[in-house]
C-alpha positions as CSV (number, residue, x, y, z in Angstrom):
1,X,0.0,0.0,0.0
2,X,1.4,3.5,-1.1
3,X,0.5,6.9,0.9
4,X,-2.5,8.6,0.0
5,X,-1.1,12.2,-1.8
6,X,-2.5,15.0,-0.4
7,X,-4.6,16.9,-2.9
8,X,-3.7,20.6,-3.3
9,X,-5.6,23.2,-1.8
10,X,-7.1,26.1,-2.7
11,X,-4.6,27.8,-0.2
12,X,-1.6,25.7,-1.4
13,X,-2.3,27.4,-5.3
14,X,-2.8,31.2,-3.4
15,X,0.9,30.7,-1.7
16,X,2.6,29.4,-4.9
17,X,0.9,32.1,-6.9
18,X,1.5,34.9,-4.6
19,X,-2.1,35.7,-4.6
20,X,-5.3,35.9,-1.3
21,X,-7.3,32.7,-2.1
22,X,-10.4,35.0,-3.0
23,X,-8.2,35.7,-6.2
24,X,-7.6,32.3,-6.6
25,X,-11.4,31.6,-6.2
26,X,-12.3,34.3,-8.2
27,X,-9.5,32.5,-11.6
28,X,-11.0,28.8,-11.3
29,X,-14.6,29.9,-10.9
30,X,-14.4,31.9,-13.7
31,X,-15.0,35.1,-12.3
32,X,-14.3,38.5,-13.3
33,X,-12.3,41.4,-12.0
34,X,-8.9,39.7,-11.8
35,X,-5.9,41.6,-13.9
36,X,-4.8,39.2,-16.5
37,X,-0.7,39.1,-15.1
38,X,-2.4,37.4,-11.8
39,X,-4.9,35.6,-13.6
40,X,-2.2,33.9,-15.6
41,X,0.1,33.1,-12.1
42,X,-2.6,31.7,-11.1
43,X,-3.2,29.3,-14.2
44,X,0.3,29.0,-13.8
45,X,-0.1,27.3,-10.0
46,X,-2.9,25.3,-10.5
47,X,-0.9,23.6,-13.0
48,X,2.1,23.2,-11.4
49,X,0.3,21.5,-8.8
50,X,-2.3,19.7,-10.3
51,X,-4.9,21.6,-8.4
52,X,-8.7,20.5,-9.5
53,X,-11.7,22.5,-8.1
54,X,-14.2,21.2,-6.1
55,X,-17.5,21.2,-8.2
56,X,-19.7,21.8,-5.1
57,X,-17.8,24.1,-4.2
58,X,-17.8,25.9,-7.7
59,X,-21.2,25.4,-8.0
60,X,-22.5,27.5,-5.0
61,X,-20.4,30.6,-6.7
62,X,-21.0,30.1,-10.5
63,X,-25.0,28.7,-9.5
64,X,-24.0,26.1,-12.4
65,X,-23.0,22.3,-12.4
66,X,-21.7,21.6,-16.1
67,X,-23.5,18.8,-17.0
68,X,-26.2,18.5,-19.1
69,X,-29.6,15.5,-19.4
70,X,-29.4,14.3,-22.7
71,X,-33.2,12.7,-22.5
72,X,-34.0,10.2,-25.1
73,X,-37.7,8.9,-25.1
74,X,-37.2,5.7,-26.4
75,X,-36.2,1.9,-24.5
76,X,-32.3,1.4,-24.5
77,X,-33.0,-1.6,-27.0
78,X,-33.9,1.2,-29.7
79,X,-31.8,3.7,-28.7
80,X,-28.4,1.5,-28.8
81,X,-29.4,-0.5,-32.0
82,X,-29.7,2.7,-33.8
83,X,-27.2,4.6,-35.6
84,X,-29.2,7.6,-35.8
85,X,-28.8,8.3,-31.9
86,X,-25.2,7.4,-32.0
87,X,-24.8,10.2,-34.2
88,X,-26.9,13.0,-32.8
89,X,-25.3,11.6,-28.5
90,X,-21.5,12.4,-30.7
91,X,-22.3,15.6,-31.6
92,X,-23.5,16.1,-28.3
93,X,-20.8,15.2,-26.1
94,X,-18.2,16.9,-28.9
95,X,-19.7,20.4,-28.2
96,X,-20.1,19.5,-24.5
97,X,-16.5,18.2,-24.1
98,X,-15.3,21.7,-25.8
99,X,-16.9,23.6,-23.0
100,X,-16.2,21.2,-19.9
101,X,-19.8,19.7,-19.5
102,X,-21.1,16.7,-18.6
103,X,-22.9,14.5,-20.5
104,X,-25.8,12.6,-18.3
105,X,-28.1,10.5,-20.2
106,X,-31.5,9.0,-19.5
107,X,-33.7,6.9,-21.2
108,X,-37.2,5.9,-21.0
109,X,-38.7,2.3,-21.1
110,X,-42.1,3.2,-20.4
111,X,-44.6,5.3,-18.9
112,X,-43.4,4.7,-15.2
113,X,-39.9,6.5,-16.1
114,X,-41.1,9.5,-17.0
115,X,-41.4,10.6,-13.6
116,X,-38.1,9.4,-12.9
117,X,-37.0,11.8,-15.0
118,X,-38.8,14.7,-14.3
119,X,-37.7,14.0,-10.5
120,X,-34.5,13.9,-11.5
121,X,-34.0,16.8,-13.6
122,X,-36.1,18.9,-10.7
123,X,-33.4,17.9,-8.1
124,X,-31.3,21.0,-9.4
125,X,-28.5,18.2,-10.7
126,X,-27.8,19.2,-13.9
127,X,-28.7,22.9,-16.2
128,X,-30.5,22.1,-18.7
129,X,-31.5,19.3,-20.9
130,X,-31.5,18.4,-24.5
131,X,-35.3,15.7,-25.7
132,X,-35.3,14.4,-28.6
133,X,-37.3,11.3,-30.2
134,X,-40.2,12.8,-28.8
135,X,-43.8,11.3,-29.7
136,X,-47.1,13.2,-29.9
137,X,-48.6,12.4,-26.7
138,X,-45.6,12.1,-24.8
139,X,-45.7,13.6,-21.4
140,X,-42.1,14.3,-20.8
141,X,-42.2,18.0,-22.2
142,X,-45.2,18.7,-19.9
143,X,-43.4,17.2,-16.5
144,X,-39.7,18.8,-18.3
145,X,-41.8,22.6,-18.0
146,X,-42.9,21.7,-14.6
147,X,-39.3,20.7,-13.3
148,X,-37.7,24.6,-14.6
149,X,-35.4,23.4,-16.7
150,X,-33.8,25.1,-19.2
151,X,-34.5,22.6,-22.4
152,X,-33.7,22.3,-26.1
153,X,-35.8,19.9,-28.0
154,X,-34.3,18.0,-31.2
155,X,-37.2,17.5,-33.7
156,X,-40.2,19.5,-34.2
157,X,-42.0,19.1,-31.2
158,X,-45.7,17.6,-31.9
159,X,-48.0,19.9,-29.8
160,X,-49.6,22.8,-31.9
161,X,-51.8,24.5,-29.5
162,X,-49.3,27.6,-29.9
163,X,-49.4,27.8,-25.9
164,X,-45.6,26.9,-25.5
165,X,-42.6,28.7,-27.2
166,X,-40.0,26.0,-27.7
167,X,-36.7,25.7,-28.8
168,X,-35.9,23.1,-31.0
169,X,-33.9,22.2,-34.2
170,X,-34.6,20.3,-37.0
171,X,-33.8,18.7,-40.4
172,X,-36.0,19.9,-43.8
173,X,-38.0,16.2,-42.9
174,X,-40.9,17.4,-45.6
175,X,-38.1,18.9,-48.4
176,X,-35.9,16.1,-48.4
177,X,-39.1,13.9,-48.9
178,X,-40.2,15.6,-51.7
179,X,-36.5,15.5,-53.3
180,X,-36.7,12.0,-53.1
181,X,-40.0,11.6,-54.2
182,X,-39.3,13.3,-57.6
183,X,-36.4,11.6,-57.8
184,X,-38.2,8.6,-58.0
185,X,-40.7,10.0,-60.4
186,X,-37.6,11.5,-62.4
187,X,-36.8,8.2,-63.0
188,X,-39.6,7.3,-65.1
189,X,-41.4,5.1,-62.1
190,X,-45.0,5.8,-62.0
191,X,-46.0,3.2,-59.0
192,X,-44.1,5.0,-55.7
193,X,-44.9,3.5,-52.7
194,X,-44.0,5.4,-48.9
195,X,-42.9,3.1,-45.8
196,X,-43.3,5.5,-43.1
197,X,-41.9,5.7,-39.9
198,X,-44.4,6.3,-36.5
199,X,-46.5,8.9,-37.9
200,X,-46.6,10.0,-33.5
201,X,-43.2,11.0,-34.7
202,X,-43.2,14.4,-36.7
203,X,-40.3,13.8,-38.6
204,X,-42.7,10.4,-39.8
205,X,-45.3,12.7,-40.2
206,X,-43.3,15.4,-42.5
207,X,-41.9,12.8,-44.4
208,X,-45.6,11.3,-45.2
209,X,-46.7,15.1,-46.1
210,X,-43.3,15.6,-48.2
211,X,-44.7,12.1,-49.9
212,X,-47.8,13.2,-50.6
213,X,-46.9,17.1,-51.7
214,X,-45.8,15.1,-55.1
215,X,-47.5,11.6,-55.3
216,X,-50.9,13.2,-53.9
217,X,-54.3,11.0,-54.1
218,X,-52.4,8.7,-56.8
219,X,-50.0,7.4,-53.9
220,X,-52.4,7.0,-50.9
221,X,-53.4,2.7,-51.5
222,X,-49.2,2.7,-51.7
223,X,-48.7,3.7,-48.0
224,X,-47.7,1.7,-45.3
225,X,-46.9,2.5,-41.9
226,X,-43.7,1.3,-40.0
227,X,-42.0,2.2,-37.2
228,X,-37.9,2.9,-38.4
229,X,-36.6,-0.5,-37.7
230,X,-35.2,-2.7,-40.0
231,X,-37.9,-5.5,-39.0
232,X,-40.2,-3.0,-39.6
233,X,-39.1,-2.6,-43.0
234,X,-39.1,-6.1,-43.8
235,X,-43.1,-6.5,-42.8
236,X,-43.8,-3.5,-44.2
237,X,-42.7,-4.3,-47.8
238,X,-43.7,-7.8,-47.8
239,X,-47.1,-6.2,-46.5
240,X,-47.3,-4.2,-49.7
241,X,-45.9,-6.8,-52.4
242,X,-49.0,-8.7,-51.5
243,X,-51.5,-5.7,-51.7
244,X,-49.7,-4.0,-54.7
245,X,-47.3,-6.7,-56.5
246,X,-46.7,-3.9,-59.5
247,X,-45.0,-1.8,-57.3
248,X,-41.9,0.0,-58.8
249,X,-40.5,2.2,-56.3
250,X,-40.0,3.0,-52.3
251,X,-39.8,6.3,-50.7
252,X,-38.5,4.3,-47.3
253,X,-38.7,6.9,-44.3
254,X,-35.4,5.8,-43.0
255,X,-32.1,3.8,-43.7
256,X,-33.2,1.3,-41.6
257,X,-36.4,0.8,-42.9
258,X,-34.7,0.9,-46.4
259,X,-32.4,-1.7,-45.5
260,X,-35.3,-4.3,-44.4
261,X,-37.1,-3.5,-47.9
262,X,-33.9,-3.9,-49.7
263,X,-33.8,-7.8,-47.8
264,X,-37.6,-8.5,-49.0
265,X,-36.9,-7.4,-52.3
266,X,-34.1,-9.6,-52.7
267,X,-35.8,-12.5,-51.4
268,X,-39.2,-12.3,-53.8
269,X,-36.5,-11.8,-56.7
270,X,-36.5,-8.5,-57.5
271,X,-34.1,-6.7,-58.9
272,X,-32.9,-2.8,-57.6
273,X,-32.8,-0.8,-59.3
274,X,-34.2,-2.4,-62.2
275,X,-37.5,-4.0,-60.8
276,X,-37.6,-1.7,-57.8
277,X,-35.9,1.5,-57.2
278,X,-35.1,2.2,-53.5
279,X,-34.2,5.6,-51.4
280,X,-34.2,6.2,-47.6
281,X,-33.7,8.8,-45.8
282,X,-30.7,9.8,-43.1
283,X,-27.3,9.0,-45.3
284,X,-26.1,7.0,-41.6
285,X,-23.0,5.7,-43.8
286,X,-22.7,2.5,-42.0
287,X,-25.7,1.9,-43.4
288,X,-25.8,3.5,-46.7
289,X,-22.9,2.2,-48.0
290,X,-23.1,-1.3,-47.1
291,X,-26.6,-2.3,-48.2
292,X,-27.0,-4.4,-51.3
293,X,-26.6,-2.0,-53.4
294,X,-26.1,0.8,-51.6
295,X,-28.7,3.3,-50.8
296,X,-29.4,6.7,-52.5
297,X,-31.0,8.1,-49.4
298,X,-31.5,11.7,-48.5
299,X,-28.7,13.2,-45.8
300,X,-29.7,15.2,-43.2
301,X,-26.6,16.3,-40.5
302,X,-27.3,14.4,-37.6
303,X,-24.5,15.1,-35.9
304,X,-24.4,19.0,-36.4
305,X,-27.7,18.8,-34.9
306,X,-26.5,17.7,-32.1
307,X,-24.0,20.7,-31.9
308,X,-26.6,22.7,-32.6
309,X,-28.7,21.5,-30.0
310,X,-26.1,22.0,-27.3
311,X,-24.5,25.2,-28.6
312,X,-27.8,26.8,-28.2
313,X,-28.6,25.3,-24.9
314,X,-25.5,26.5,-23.3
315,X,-25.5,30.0,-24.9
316,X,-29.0,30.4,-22.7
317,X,-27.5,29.1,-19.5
318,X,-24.8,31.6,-20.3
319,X,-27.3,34.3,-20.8
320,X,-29.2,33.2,-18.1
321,X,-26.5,33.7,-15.6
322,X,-25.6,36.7,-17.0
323,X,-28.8,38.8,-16.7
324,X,-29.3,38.7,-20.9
325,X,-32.7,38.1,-22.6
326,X,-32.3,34.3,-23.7
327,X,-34.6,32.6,-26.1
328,X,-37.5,30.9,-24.5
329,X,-36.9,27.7,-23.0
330,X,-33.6,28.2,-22.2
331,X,-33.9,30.9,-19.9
332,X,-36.0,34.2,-19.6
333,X,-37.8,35.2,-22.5
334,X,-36.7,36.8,-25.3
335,X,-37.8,40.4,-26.3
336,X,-40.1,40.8,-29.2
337,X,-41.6,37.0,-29.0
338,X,-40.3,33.2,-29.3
339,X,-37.3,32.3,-31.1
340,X,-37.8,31.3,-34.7
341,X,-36.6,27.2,-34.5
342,X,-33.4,26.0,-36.5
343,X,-34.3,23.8,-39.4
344,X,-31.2,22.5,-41.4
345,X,-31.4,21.5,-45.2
346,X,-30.8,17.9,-46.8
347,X,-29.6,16.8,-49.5
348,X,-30.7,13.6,-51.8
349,X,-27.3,11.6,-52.2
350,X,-27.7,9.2,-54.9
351,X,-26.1,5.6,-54.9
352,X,-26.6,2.4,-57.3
353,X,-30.6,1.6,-55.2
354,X,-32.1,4.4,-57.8
């Protein structure tokens, strides 16, 4: 057994620097007020020693913890099967990591979690939180209001009573499905069929709408719902081979969808393109690019969403603490009425499926 090293003290980094430990305080809690030769003596100590700050202890001065709930509202079977959350959780904890936060994630099996949740975000441990995969009647963003915490939601959120300014961002979900609609149609196929995703999902329900903007009427016997799974997929299209055997395209509303058409397709002995054209929707490259054939599918940055999410989250808790209007949701209200949301474009990136 070795001797426990004593950990440096606040006191211990004053002495070294030359400084009162209020300055000291005052450097590692990021306060203001300190002349920039003293602040950098003081940098220069707490590295020479090894000094870390005691979070409690920083928290009662700077009234923040730097971490962050990243709240997913899906089971952790879904959530760590699929690529899509891997994504959006690295973009995440890229853009926390750059500013010293915490990353603090919860999922939710059921019903009975949500409250968990809500207690937990209510017990003052983390700033704020970032929700996505929200569904329609999900209660989370009612018990998230009720717990005062600062929140960013990734997705359009699903209530449209106008009685709650959100923050949220977003991909074009309706654009990109009417890009790859017409792409379809471009191609000379006059027989599109849609494989949605949950339509309790907006970003199923855009995609449905982006659908229909070009296919109309004509397209509505060639819709099937799913729920953006791979399994999914696969009952999906074998569902509409035996309703509509003529088919000669999918719109599929995701990559993992796609990739459980592309299976059924290839098991009733049609060809793709030739027989069947195929797009998703996403680009998640380990997907993409290793279906048979790969998938034209239309991008959308999941990652920078995640960045986004969290860039705008923080720069309210900044605000916040500073006295500064912040957008709604993420601290006091802004002047002039809520925050127009962030929607970012996509792009249709064509591969050998169509």
């Amino acid at each position: 057994m070795s001797d426990t090293v004593p950990r440096p003290t606040l006191e211990a980094v004053a002495a070294r620097a030359g400084v009162s430990r209020a300055t000291v305080s005052r450097v590692v809690n990021g306060g203001d007020g300190v002349r920039e030769p003293l602040v950098e003596r003081v940098r220069r100590a707490v590295e020479e020693l090894g000094y870390v700050p005691n979070q409690a202890a920083r928290s009662l001065v700077t009234k923040r913890h730097d971490a962050v709930a990243v709240v997913i509202a899906e089971p952790e079977t879904r959530v760590f099967a699929d690529p899509f959350f891997a994504l959006q959780l690295r973009g995440i904890s890229k853009e926390l990591t750059a500013h010293d936060n915490q990353l603090v994630l919860l999922l939710t099996e059921g019903r009975d979690d949500h409250a968990r949740v809500a207690r937990y975000l209510a017990g003052g441990h983390v700033d704020g939180a970032l929700v996505f995969s929200l569904h329609v009647d999900d209660p989370l963003p009612g018990l998230i209001q009720g717990a005062g915490v600062p929140t960013v939601f990734g997705g359009r959120p699903g209530w449209g009573d106008g009685t709650r300014d959100v923050v949220y961002v977003d991909s074009d979900n309706r654009g990109g499905a009417r890009a790859a609609v017409r792409h379809l149609v471009g191609l000379g196929r006059t027989r599109v069929a849609h494989i949605t995703g949950p339509l309790d999902q907006t970003s199923a329900a855009d995609r449905l709408q982006g659908y229909r903007d070009v296919m109309g009427d004509a397209g509505s016997r060639l819709v099937v719902e799913s729920d953006f799974t791979p399994g999914g997929g696969e009952r999906a299209m074998r569902d509409l081979l035996d309703r509509c055997p003529d088919v000669d395209a999918v719109f599929a509303a995701n990559d993992l969808t796609a990739s459980g058409v592309l299976r059924v397709l290839r098991e009733r002995g049609r060809r793709v393109p030739e027989d069947v054209a195929v797009v998703g929707f996403d680009d998640m490259v380990p997907v993409a690019e290793q279906t048979d054939p790969p998938l034209t599918t239309v991008r959308q940055d999941i990652e920078e969403m995640g960045r986004i999410m969290t860039r705008l989250l923080l720069r309210g808790l900044d605000r916040r603490n500073t006295g500064e209007a912040a957008p709604d949701g993420v601290g006091t209200a802004a002047p002039g009425g809520p925050v127009l949301p962030t929607v970012l474009p996509t792009t249709l990136v064509r591969r050998a499926s169509a």
